[in-house]
C-alpha positions, 0 to 999 in steps of 0.5 A, a space after each residue: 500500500 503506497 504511502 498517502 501524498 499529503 503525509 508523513 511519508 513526504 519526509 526522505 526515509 533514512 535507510 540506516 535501519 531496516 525497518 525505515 522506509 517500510 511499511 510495518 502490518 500493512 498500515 504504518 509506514 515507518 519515517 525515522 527513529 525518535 529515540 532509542 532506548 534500553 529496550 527498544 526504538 520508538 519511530 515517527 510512522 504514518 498511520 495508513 489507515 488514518 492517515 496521521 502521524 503517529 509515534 510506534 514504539 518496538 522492542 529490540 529484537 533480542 528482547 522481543 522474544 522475551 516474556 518479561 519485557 513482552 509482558 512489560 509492553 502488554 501491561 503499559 499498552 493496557 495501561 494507557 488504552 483508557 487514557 483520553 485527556 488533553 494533557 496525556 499521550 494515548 495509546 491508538 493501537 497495540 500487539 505482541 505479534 508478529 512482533 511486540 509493538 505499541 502506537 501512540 500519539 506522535 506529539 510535535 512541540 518543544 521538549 520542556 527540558 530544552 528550556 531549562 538553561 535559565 529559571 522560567 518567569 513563576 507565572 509560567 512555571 506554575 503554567 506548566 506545572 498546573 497542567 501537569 497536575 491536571 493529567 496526573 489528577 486524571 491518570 490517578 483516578 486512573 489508577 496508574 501512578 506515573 513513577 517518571 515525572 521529569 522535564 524530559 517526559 513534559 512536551 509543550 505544544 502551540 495551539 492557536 498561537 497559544 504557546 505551553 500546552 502541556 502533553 505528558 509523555 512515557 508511562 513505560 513505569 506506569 505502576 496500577 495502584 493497589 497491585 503487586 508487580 512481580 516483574 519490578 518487585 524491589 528495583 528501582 525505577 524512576 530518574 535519582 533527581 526527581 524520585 522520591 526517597 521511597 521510590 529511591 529505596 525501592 519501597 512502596 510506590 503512591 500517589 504521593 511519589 508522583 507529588 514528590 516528583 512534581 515539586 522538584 520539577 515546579 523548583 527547578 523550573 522556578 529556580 534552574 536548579 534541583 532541589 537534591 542533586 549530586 554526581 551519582 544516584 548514591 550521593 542524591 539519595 544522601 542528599 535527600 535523607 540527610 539534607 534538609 528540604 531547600 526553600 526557593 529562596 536558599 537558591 535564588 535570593 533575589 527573587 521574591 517568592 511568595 509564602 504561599 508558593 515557597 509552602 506548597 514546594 515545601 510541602 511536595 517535597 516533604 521526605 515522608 509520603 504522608 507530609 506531602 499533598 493526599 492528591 494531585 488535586 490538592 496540590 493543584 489547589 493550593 497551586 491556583 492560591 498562589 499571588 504568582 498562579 494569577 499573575 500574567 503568563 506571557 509578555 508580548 513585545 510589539 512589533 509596532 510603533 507606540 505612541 508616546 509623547 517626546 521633547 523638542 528634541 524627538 525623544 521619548 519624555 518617559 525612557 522606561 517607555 523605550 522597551 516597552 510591553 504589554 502583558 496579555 492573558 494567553 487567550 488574547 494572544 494573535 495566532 500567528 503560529 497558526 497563520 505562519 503554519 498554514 503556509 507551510 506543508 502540513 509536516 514539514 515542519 515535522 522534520 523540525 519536531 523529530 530532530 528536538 525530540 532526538 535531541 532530546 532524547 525525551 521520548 517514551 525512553 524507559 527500563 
């Protein structure tokens, strides 16, 4: 079945991989590798049949006649088949045979790790984290907590001009709550800077670990640094259980923080589950209580002249007025990105996409 002309396949395949440039089970056309994980690839593809791009995660062939990792793949695709929300990747379609192989949303944005060489203005960190929480309220109702939260499985879409819409990437150590799995029974799993110290341990694994993991992206988005770091993972887990929780200002003292927002990252990252937020709800509530929730999330610098009163001599009579700005809520914002978009091939601008998630490495890389 040749590929449709209006897609992903219009993109030149790069025959360093057998698979690119095929057609996969008579309906996915494989462009190029996203990322390569421990386990396995996951390729940008075009979904013949539905005509779109979607994301197609396959295991490496030695491990893919293997029960453990088979039944590892079976168990995430379960997982994320009742996940539909606007802020979560969903599963479209997946099989163990002829191989083991899992499609899912192929979400184009930019990687939230890619902003990270510099703190975020609190109003849109505390933007991002809101949406983060959002999904993860959802996928707890769920049942599934997502044990890997971190700026690297955080994608930020544009929609209508709107920038920062967030799309939660990788439940591939998704856990069900209230069951017992013998397939990641005392290993630890998850990344050392954002992982609870009882998820450090290997011990019992809650909604209040994703909490955890949360507060630490929320202060080093606000901060650009970790709360607990260090060159290995034994050094960040002394740092965790022998150090005491940071406050945003012990990082960034010229930075006025509101009591409120240096509460709540305080209270997430509480060294003990039951001090943290019961919920992702909670925590999203006392989020929206912070002075820095209701500030303004984006600055629009004009690209037009502004009217201003001068001298005799031409200049302006207020200097400040020079660089001027005007903070805009992100519904008022014009949709250019949509304009410039409609210009252009609809997935040209996806070789743009593939390459920051390659980059990146942000994609569904797991155990």
């Amino acid at each position: 079945m040749p590929p449709h002309e209006n897609h992903v396949s219009n993109l030149r395949p790069t025959l360093t991989d057998p698979r690119i440039g095929t057609t996969f089970d008579d309906r996915y056309y494989v462009v190029s590798a996203l990322a390569d994980g421990a386990t396995g690839i996951v390729y940008l593809a075009e979904a013949l049949h539905l005509q779109r791009p979607v994301a197609i995660k396959f295991l490496h062939n030695d491990l893919s006649e293997d029960d453990h990792h088979r039944e590892r793949l079976r168990r995430e695709a379960l997982a994320l088949l009742g996940v539909k929300h606007p802020h979560c990747v969903s599963v479209i379609d997946f099989s163990l045979f002829p191989v083991p192989y899992l499609v899912m949303d192929y979400v184009e944005g930019q990687n939230l790790r890619s902003l990270l060489d510099r703190p975020l203005q609190p109003g849109r960190a505390l933007h991002i984290v809101r949406q983060v929480l959002t999904a993860l309220d959802y996928v707890h109702d769920l049942g599934i907590i997502h044990r890997d939260i971190k700026p690297d499985n955080i994608m930020l879409e544009s929609q209508h001009g709107v920038r920062d819409h967030v799309r939660l990437l990788d439940f591939g150590l998704a856990k069900l709550i209230g069951t017992f799995s013998d397939l990641t029974a005392g290993m630890v799993l998850g990344t050392p800077s954002y992982m609870a110290p009882e998820q450090s341990s290997a011990g019992e694994i809650s909604i209040a670990t994703d909490v955890y993991a949360t507060g630490a992206l929320l202060f080093e988005l606000l901060t650009g640094q970790k709360p607990f770091d260090g060159a290995d993972f034994g050094e960040v887990l002394f740092n965790q259980t022998h150090r005491r929780t940071p406050f945003l200002r012990d990082v960034d003292p010229d930075q006025e923080f509101s009591e409120e927002l240096e509460a709540l990252v305080h209270r997430a990252l509480a060294t003990k589950p039951e001090h943290r937020f019961r919920t992702a709800e909670a925590m999203l509530t006392a989020l929206e209580a912070c002075p820095e929730a209701r500030a303004p999330r984006f600055t629009l610098h004009l690209a037009f002249p502004v009217p201003v009163e001068k001298t005799e001599e031409g200049l302006p009579t207020d200097p400040t007025i020079i660089d001027q700005h005007v903070p805009i809520e992100p519904h008022r914002l014009p949709c250019i990105e949509a304009i410039a978009t409609q210009s252009r091939s609809r997935f040209g601008t996806r070789l743009f996409a593939v390459a920051l998630a390659v980059a990146a490495g942000c994609l569904f890389l797991w155990l």
